[in-house]
C-alpha positions as CSV (number, residue, x, y, z in Angstrom):
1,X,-32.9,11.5,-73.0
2,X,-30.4,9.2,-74.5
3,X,-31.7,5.4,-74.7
4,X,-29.0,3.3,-73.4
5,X,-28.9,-0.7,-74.7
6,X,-29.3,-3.2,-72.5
7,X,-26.1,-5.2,-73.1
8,X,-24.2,-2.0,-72.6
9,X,-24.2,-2.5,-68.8
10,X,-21.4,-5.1,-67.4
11,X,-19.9,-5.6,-64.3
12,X,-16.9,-4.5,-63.1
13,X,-13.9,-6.6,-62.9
14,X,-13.4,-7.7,-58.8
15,X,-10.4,-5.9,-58.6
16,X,-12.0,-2.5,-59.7
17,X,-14.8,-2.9,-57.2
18,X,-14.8,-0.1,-54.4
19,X,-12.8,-0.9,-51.2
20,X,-14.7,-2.2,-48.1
21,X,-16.1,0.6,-45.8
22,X,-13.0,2.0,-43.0
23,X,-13.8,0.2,-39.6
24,X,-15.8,2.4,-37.3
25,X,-13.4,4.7,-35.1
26,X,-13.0,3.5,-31.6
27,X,-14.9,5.2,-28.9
28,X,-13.7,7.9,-26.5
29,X,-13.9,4.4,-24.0
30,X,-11.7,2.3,-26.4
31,X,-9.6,4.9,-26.6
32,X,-8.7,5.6,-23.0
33,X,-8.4,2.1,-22.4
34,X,-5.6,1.6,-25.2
35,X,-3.6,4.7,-23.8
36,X,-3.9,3.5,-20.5
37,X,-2.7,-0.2,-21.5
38,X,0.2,1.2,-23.4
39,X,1.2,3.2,-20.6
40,X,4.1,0.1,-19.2
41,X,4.1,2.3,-15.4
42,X,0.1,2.1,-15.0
43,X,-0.1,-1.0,-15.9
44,X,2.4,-2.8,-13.5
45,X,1.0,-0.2,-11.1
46,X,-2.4,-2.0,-11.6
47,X,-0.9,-5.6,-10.9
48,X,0.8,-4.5,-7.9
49,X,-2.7,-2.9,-6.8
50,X,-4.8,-5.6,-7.1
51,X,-1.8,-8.0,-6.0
52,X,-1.5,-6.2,-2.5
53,X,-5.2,-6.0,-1.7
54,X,-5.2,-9.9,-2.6
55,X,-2.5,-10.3,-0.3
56,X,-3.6,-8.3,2.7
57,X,-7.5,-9.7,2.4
58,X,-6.6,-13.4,1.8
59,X,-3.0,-14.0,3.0
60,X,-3.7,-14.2,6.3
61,X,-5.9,-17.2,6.6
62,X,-2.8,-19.3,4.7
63,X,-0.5,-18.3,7.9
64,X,-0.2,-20.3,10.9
65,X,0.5,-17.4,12.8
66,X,-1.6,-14.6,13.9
67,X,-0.6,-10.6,13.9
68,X,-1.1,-10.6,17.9
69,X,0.9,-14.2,19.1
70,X,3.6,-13.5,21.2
71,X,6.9,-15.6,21.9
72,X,9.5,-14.1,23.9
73,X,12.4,-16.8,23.1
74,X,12.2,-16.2,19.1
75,X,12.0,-12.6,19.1
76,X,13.9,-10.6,16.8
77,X,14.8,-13.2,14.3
78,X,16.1,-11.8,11.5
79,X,14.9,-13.1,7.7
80,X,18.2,-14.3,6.8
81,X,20.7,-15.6,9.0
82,X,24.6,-17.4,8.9
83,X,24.5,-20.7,10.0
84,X,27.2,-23.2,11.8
85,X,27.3,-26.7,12.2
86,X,28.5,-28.3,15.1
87,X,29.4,-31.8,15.9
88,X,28.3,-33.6,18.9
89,X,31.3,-36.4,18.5
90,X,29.0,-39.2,17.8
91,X,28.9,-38.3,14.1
92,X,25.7,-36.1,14.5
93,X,25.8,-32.3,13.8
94,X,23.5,-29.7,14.5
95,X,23.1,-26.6,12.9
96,X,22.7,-23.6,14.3
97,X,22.5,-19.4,14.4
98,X,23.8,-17.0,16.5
99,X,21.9,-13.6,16.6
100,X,24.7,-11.5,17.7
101,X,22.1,-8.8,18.9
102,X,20.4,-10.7,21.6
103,X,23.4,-13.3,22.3
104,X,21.0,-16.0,21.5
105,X,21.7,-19.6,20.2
106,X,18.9,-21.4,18.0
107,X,18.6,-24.4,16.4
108,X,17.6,-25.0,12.8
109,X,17.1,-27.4,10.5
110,X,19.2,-28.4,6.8
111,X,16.1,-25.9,5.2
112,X,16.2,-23.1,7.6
113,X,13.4,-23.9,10.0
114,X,13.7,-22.6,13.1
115,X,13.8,-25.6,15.6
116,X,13.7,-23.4,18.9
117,X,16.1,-21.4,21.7
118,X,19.2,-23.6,23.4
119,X,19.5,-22.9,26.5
120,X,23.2,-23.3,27.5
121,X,25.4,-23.1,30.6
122,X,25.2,-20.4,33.5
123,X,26.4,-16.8,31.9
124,X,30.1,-16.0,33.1
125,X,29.5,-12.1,33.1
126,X,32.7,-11.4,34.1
127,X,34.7,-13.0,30.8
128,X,30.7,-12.5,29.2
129,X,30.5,-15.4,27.8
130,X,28.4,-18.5,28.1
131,X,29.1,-22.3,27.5
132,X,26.6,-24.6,25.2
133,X,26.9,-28.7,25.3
134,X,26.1,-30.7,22.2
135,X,27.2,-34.0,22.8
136,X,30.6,-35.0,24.3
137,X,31.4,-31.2,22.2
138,X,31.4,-27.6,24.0
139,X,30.8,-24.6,22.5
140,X,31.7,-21.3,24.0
141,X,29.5,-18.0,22.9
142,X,32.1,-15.1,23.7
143,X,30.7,-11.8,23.6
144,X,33.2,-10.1,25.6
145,X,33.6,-8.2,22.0
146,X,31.6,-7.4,19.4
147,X,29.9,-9.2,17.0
148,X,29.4,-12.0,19.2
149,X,31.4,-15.1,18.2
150,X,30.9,-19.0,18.5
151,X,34.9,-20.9,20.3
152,X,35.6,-24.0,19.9
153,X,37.2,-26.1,23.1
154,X,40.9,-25.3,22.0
155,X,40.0,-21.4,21.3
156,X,39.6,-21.4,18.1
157,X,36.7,-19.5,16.4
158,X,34.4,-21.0,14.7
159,X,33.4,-20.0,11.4
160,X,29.8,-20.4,9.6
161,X,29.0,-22.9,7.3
162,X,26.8,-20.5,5.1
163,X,24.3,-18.6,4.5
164,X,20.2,-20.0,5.1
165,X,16.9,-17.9,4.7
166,X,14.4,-17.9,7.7
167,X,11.4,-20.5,6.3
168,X,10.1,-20.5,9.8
169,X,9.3,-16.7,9.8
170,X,9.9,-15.1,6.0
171,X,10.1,-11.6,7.3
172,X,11.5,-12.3,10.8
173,X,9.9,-11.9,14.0
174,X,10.1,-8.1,16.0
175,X,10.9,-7.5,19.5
176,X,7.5,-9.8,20.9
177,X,8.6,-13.0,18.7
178,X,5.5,-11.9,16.5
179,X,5.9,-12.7,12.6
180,X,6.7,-9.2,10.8
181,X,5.1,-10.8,7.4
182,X,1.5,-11.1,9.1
183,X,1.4,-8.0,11.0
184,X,2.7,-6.7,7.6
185,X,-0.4,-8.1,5.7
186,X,-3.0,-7.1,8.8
187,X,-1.1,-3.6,8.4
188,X,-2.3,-3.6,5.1
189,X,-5.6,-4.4,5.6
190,X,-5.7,-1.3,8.0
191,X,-4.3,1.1,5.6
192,X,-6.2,0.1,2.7
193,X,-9.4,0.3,4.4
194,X,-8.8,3.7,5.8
195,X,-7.6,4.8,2.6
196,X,-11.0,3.1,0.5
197,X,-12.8,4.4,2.9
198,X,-12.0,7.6,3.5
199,X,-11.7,8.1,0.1
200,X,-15.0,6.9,-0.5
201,X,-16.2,9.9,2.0
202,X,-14.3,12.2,0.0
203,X,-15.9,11.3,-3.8
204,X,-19.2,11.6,-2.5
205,X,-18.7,14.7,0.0
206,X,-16.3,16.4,-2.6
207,X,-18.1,15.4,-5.9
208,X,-21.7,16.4,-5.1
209,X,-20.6,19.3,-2.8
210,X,-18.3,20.7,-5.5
211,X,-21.0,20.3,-8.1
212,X,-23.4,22.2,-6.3
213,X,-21.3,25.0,-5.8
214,X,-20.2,25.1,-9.7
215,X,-23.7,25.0,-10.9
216,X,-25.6,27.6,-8.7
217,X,-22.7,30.2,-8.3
218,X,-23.1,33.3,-7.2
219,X,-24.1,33.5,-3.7
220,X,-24.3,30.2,-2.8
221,X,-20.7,29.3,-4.6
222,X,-19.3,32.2,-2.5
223,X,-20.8,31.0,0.7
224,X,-19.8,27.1,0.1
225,X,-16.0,28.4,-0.9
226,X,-15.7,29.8,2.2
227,X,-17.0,26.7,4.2
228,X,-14.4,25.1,2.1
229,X,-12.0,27.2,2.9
230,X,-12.5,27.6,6.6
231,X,-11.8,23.7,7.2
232,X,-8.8,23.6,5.1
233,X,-7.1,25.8,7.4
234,X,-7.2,23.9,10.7
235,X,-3.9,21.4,10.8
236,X,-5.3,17.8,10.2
237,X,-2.7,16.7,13.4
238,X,-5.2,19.1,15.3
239,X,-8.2,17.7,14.0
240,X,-7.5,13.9,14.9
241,X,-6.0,15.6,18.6
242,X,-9.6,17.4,18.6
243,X,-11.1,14.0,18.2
244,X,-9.5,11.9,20.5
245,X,-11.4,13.9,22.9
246,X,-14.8,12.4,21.6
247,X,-13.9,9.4,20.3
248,X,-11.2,6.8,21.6
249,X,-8.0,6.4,20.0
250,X,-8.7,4.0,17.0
251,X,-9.2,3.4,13.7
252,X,-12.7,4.8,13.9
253,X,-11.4,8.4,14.9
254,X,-8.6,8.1,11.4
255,X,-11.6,7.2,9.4
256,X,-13.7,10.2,10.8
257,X,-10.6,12.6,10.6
258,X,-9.7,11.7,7.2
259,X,-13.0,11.4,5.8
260,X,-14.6,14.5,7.6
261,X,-12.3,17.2,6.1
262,X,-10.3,15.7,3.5
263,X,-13.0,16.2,0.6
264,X,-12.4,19.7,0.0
265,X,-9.5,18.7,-2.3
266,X,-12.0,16.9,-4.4
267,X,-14.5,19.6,-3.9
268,X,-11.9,22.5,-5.2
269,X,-11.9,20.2,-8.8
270,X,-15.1,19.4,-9.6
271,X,-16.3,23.1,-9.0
272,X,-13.8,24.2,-11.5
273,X,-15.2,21.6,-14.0
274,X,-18.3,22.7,-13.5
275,X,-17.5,26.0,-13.6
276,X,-15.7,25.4,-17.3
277,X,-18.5,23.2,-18.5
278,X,-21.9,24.9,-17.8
279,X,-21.4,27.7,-20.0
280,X,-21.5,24.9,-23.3
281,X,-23.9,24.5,-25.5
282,X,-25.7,21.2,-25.0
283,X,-26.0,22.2,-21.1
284,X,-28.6,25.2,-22.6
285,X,-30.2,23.1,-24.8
286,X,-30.8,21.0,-21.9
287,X,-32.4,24.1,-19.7
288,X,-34.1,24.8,-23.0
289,X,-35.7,21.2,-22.8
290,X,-37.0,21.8,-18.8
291,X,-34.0,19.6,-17.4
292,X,-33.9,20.0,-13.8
293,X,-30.9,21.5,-12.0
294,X,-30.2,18.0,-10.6
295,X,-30.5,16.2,-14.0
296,X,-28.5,18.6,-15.9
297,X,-25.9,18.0,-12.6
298,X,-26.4,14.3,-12.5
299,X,-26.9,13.6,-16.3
300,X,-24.4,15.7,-17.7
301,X,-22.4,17.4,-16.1
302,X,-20.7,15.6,-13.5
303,X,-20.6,12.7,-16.0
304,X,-18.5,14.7,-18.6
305,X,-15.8,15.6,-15.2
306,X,-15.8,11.9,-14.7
307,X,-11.8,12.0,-16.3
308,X,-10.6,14.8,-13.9
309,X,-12.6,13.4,-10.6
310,X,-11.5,9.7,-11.3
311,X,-7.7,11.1,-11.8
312,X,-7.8,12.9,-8.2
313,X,-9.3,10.1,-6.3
314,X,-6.7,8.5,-7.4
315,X,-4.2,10.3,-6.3
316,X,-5.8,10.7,-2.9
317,X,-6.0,7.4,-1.7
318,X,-2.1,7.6,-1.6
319,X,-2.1,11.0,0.9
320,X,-4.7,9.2,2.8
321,X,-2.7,5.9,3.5
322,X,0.3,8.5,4.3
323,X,-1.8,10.3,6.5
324,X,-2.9,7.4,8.5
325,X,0.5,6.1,8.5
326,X,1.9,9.6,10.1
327,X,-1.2,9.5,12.6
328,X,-0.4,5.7,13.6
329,X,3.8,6.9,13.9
330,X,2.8,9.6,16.0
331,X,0.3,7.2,18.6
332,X,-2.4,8.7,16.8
333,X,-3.9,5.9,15.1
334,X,-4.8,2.1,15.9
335,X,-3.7,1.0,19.2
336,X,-1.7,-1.9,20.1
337,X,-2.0,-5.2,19.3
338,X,-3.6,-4.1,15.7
339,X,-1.2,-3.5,13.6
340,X,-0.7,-0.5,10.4
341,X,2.0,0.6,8.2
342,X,2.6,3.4,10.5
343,X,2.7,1.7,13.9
344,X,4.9,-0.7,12.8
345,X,7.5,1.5,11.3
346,X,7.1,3.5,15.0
347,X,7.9,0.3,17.0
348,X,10.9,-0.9,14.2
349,X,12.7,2.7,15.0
350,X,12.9,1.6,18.6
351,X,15.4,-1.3,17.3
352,X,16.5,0.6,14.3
353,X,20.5,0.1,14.8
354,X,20.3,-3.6,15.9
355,X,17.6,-4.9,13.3
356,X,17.1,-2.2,10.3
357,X,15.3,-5.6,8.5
358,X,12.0,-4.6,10.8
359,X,11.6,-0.6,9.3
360,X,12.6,-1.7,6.0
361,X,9.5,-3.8,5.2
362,X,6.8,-1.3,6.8
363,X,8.9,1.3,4.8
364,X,9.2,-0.4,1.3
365,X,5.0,-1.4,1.8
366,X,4.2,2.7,2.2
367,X,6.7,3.8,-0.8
368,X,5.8,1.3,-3.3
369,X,2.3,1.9,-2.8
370,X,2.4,5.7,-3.2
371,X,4.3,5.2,-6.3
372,X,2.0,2.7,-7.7
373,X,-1.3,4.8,-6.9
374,X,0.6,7.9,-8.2
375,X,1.7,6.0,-11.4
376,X,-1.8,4.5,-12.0
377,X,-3.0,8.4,-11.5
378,X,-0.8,9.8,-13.9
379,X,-1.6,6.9,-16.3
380,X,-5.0,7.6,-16.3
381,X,-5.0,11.2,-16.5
382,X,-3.0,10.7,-19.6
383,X,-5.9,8.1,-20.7
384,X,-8.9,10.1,-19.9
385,X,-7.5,13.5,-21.6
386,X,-9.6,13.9,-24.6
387,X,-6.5,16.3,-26.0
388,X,-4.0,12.9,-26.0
389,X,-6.3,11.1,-29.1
């Protein structure tokens, strides 16, 4: 052995010294949460999500109005309206808006508040028109041709000043004189709560039901497929039908409907991961160990599907709010004065041609919110894919 002196030992210069240890590498959880914040879709999916639930749980209660409030003499406002001004010949005006669907005057104010109906002269059905008195100045509503037009007392027609957005009723009022924008948020409320619920149902039905199957096989899986299969068959429209005969028409019979057979979806997936994942490695070592069936089900496997189960409840939650929306159009679904998605976009068909403003919101509310839950299910199946690090 070679004796070494003592002063032959020095320190390295500082920039010799090793390089600091690599930062740990992010966790399968770290990772799926990056992906799924890069993905720009998801992500306005989320805000529109959590904006909507806000909306339909909370908006309400800031409304003066209520979803079943009725006025006859301001129905079927639109949102936006053309206003005129008309002098009374003492150097007052008054502004007001013709809805050339109904032949009804209202007044309004320099911000677009709706002020109330005039009430003019008797109708002349035979010319079909109808006079209105402001003042010392008359103004004739002619609607002996259409669109409907405001005359002055020489004949002449008179034209609108502009342009003024409803601030009385943002979304217009329907055929009732009932405000569109709270029925629209109590609509909400009723789809979203049959869809979280219903989808609910389905996670537990599906997940556990599925997971049986996978893990026993054989037999059993055989048996339980067929169950599966047998109530995939009969028509969901039948179903609900089948229902009504137990049950009254309502939102409990959508719940029950949806919830009662739309698991098998969910039930289909997880038995497949099961199926895939059973045969590994760590799920014999566990067996090896004395894990019981419902540990190694509850512990390890389900828990290691939790990506492919989380992607398909999302995307059902979607079909389910469509479902209940189609059950509702059809007179299926929550009965009159509650209000969904689909009943209002049954009543706004009625009126279609003279107001298209009343099926456009119910409309835009169902599409933007399937494309936001399918968006935020793609985004996280992209996310929770182990294959995408």
């Amino acid at each position: 052995m070679t004796d070494i002196a003592p002063n032959a030992w020095e320190k390295l210069p500082p920039e010799a010294t090793a390089s600091a240890p690599p930062p740990p590498a992010p966790t399968f959880g770290q990772e799926a949460r990056r992906r799924l914040w890069a993905n720009k879709p998801a992500v306005i999916s989320i805000v529109f999500i959590v904006a909507l639930v806000l909306a339909a749980f909370i908006g309400p209660f800031f409304s003066p109005y209520t979803y079943y409030k009725q006025d006859l003499k301001l129905a079927n406002i639109p949102p936006a309206f053309e206003t005129y001004t008309v002098s009374d010949g003492a150097g007052e005006t008054t502004r007001i808006f013709l809805n050339a669907s109904n032949f009804n005057i209202y007044e309004v104010d320099g911000q677009g508040h709706v002020l109330g109906l005039l009430r003019g002269g008797r109708k002349d059905l035979i010319q079909k028109s109808q006079p209105f008195t402001f003042g010392d100045t008359e103004v004739t509503l002619d609607y002996s041709r259409l669109p409907a037009r405001l005359l002055a007392a020489d004949g002449s027609e008179i034209r609108p000043s502009g342009w003024s957005w409803n601030r009385t009723y943002l979304f217009g009022t329907d055929q009732l004189g009932r405000d569109i924008l709270v029925r629209q948020l109590y609509g909400a409320q009723i789809s979203l709560t049959v869809a979280f619920v219903a989808t609910l149902v389905n996670f537990f039905i599906g997940v556990f039901y599925g997971g049986i199957a996978g893990y026993l096989g054989g037999k059993v899986d055989a048996v339980m497929m067929r169950i599966v299969e047998i109530i995939s068959t009969i028509p969901l429209t039948l179903y609900v039908v089948l229902l009504m005969v137990v049950f009254d028409s309502g939102l409990l019979s959508i719940i029950v409907a949806i919830g009662s057979v739309f698991w098998v979806d969910m039930a289909r997936i997880v038995r497949g991961q099961i199926l895939s994942l059973k045969s590994q490695d760590y799920i014999a070592a566990a067996r090896t160990m004395g894990a019981s069936p419902a540990r190694i089900l509850t512990k390890h496997l389900l828990p290691n599907a939790i990506g492919p189960i989380i992607v398909t409840l999302t995307m059902l939650i979607p079909s389910a709010i469509f479902i209940e929306s189609f059950m509702s159009f059809i007179g299926l679904g929550v009965t009159p004065p509650l209000a969904s998605w689909g009943s209002l976009t049954s009543e706004a068909v009625e009126t279609l041609r003279a107001y298209p403003h009343q099926l456009f919101f119910p409309a835009a509310a169902i599409s933007l919110t399937m494309f936001a839950f399918n968006f935020l299910g793609d985004g996280l199946r992209d996310a929770l894919d182990p294959r995408m690090r």
